[in-house]
N, C-alpha and C positions, 0 to 999 in steps of 0.2 A: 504494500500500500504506500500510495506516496505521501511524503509529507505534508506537513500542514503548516501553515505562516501566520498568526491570529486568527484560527479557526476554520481558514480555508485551504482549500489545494493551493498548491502554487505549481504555474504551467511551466516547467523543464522549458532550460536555454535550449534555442535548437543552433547557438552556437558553437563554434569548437574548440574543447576543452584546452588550455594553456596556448591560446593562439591570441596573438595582440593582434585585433582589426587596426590597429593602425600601423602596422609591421608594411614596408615596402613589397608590392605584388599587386596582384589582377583580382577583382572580385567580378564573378556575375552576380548583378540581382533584377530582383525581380518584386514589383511593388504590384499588387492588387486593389482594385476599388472595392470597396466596401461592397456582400451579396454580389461581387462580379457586375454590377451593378454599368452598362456602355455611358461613360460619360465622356469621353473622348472623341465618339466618332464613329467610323463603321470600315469595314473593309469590302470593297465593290471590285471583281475582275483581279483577285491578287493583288488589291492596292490598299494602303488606308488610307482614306479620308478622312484629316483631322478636323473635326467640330471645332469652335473657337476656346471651346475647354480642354480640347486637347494642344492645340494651337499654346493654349498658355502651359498645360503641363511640360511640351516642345520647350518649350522659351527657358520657362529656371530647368529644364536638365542640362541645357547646353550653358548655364550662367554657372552652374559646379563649378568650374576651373577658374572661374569671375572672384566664385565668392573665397573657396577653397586653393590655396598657391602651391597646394603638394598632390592633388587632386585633377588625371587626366582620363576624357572620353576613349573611349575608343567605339565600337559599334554599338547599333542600341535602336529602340524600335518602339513607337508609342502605338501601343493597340487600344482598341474600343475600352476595352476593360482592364487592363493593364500592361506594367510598361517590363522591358525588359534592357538590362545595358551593362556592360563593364566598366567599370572604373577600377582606376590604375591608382595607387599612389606609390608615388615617388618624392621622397622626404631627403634632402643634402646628409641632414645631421641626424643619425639616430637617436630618438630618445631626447632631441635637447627640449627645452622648456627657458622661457624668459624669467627672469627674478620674481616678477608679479605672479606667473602661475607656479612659483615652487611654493609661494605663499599661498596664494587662495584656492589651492586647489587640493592642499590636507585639510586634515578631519574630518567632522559628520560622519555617520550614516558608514558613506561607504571609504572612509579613511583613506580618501584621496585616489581612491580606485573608479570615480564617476567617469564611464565611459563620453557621458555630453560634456565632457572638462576637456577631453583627448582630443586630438587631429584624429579621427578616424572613420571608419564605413557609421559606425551610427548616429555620428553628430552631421554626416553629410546628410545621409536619408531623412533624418530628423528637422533638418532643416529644409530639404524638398519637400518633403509632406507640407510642412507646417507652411510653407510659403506659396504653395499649388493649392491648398486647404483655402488662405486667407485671400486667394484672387480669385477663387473660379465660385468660391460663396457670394463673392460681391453679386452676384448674379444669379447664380444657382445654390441655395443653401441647405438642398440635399445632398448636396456633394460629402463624400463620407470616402478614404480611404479604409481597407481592412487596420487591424490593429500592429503587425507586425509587417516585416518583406523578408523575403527568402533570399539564403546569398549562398555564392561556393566561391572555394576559393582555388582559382585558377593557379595549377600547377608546376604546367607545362606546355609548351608552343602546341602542340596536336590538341590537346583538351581547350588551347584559347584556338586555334583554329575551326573546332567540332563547333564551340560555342559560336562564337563569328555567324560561321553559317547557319546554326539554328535560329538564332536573330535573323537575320538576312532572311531565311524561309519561313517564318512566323507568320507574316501575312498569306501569305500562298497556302499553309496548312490549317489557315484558320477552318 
């Protein structure tokens, strides 16, 4: 039986164990709307057709790099219902931190281990969401991503090649 956290389950990381997401390499991920829910658009003849809320979800995937300076696109593909993309990062100095975050980012909770403190995949995601959340509401405020997104982490040239192209074929195999 699983554990309990104040009385409830608590749902298992579908993270992987003793890997730092913000360690240099390739992540695929894969973000879902809320119920699957086509807010994006549709795909007609093998193609997608981005709706103006996909259009803005298009917009901050490609501003990553804009907002994040360790953080590069590589392939990546906005369907009706969810998006799918690699992002790279690539960090100079491992591990460094500025004087202000060796301070403000001990104690609490989680004793300086708060992943949205880090350079890494879930302070990017986190910040996609929450900025495709807060545009495409101005308009639509059923808009609802699911609660978490799915990632791998890319190993090796043939496994980011495999990925590539299943991005690339996502519309075709809708």
């Amino acid at each position: 039986m699983e554990e309990k956290f104040q009385k409830r389950y608590r749902i298992p990381s579908a993270r992987l164990p003793n890997w730092d997401y913000g360690w240099n390499g390739s992540y695929f991920i894969t973000i879902c709307t809320k119920g699957r829910c086509r807010f994006f658009g549709e795909v007609k003849n093998c193609e997608v057709k981005l709706n103006d809320d996909g259009k803005i979800a298009e917009k901050y995937w490609k501003n990553i790099p804009e907002r994040y300076n360790y953080a590069f696109l590589d392939s990546y593909v906005i369907m009706p219902d969810h998006i799918h993309g690699i992002i790279q990062i690539k960090k100079n100095i491992k591990n460094c931190r500025d004087a202000i975050n060796r301070v403000s980012t001990k104690g609490g909770i989680t004793e300086g281990n708060n992943p949205m403190l880090n350079d890494n995949i879930s302070r990017i995601i986190n910040w996609y969401k929450g900025r495709v959340t807060f545009e495409i509401r101005k308009k639509n405020p059923r808009f609802s991503w699911q609660p978490r997104f799915n990632d791998h982490i890319i190993r090796n040239k043939q496994s980011l090649k495999k990925i590539r192209k299943y991005i690339l074929n996502n519309p075709v195999n809708w």
